[in-house]
C-alpha positions as CSV (number, residue, x, y, z in Angstrom):
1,X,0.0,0.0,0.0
2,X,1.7,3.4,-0.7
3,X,1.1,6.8,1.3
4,X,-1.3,8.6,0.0
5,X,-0.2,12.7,-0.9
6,X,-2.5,15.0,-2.1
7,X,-1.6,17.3,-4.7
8,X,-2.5,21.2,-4.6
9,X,-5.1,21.2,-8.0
10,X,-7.1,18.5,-5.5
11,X,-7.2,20.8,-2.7
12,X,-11.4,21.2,-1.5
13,X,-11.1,24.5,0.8
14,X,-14.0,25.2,3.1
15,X,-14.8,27.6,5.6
16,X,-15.6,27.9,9.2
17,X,-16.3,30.3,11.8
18,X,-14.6,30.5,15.5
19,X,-16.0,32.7,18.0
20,X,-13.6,34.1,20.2
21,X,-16.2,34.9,23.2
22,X,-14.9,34.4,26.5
23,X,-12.3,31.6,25.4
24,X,-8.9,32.1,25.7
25,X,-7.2,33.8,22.9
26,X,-4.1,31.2,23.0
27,X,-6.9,27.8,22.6
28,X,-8.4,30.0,19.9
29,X,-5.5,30.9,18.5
30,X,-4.2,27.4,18.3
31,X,-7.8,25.7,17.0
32,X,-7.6,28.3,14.2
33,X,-3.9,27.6,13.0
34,X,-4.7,23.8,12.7
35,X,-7.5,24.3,10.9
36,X,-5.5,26.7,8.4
37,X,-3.0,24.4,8.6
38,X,-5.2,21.4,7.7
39,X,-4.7,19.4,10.5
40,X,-8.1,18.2,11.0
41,X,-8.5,16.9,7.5
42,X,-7.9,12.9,6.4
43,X,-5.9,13.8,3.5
44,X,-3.6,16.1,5.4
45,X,-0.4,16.1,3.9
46,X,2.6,18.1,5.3
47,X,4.3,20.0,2.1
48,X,1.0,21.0,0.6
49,X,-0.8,24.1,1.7
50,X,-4.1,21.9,2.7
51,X,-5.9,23.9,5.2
52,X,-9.5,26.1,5.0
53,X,-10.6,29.5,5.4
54,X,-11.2,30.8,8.9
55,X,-13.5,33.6,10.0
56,X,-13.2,34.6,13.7
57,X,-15.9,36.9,15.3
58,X,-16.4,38.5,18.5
59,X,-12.6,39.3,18.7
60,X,-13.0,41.8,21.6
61,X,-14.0,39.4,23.8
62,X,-11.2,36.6,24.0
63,X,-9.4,36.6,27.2
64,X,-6.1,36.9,28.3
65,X,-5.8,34.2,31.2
66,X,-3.0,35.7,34.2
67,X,-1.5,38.8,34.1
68,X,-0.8,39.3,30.6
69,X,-3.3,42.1,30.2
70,X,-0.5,43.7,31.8
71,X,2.9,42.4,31.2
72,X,2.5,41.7,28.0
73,X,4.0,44.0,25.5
74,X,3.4,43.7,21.6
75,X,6.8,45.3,20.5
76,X,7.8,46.6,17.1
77,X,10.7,48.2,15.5
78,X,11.6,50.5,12.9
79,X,15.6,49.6,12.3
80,X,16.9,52.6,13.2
81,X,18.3,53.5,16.7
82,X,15.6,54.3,19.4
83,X,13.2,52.9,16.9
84,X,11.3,50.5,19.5
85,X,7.6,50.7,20.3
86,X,6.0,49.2,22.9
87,X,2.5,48.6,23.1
88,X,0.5,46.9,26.5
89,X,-1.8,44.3,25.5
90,X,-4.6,46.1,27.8
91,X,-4.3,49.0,25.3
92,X,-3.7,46.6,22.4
93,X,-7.3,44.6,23.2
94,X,-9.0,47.8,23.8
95,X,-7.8,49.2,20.4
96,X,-7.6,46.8,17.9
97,X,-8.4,43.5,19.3
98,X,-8.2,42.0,15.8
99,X,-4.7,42.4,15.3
100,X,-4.2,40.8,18.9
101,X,-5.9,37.4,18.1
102,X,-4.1,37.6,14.6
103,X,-0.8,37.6,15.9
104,X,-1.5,35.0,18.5
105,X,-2.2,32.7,15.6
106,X,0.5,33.9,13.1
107,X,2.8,32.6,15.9
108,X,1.3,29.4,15.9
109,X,1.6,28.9,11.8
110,X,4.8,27.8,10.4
111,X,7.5,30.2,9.3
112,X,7.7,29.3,6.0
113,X,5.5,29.8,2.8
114,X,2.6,27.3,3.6
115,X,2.4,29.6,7.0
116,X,2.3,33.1,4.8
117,X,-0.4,31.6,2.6
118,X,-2.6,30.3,5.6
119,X,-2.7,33.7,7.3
120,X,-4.1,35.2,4.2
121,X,-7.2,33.1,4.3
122,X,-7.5,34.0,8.3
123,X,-9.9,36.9,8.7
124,X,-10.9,38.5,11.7
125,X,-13.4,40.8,13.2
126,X,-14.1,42.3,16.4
127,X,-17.9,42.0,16.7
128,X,-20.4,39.7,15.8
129,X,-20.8,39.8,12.3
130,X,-19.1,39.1,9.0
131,X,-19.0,39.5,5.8
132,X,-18.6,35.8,4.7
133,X,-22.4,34.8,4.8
134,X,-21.8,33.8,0.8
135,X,-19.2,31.5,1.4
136,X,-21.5,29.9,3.8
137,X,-19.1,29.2,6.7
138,X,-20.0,26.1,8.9
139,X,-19.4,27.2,12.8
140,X,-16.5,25.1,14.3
141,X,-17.7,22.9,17.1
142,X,-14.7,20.9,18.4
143,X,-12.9,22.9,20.9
């Protein structure tokens, strides 16, 4: 019997929907990357960009479980000298919660080109609603 090893053209994409209420962003963030990975799939097959499309809603209301409202920092920097900014994630959440939960799973992709072209079929919001309703995204129940 030979391995089976699906090829990219063969490649059925769906999409799903994860709400983030009350659950903690780094569960979410990981359910989300295996599904953009593929992982839950039969024909899952390591050097093929596999995975589906994932819609996340109500993005404002993951939770950061101990103190790391408070000490932790999202940090970025320019390249030049004295070019570091530091940003609390208290402030981070209350601003732009989206880019919080999106970096929490862009962490857990791989850091290669399979993991740039699974971010780009992540999309996030903040509240309640989407735009995806065409798609028809099924919503994720194993957690």
């Amino acid at each position: 019997m030979s391995t089976f090893m699906l090829k990219k053209e063969a490649v059925q994409r769906k999409w799903y929907v994860l709400d983030a209420a009350g659950k903690p962003m780094g569960r979410l963030a990981a359910t989300a990357a295996s599904i953009l990975k593929g992982k839950h799939k039969v024909e899952y097959t390591p050097h093929v960009d596999c995975g589906d499309f994932v819609v996340i809603i109500n993005a404002d209301k993951a939770l950061l479980t101990g103190n790391k409202l408070t000490q932790k920092y999202y940090r970025t920097h320019s390249g030049y000298a004295g070019g570091l900014k530091e940003t609390q994630y208290k402030k981070l959440m209350a601003e732009k919660p989206q880019l919080a939960v999106k970096l929490a799973v862009k962490g857990m992709l791989p850091k290669n080109g399979i993991g740039r072209h699974a971010l780009v079929r992540l999309k996030v919001y903040a509240g309640a609603e989407h735009k995806h309703q065409a798609q028809k995204p099924e919503l994720w129940a194993a957690e």
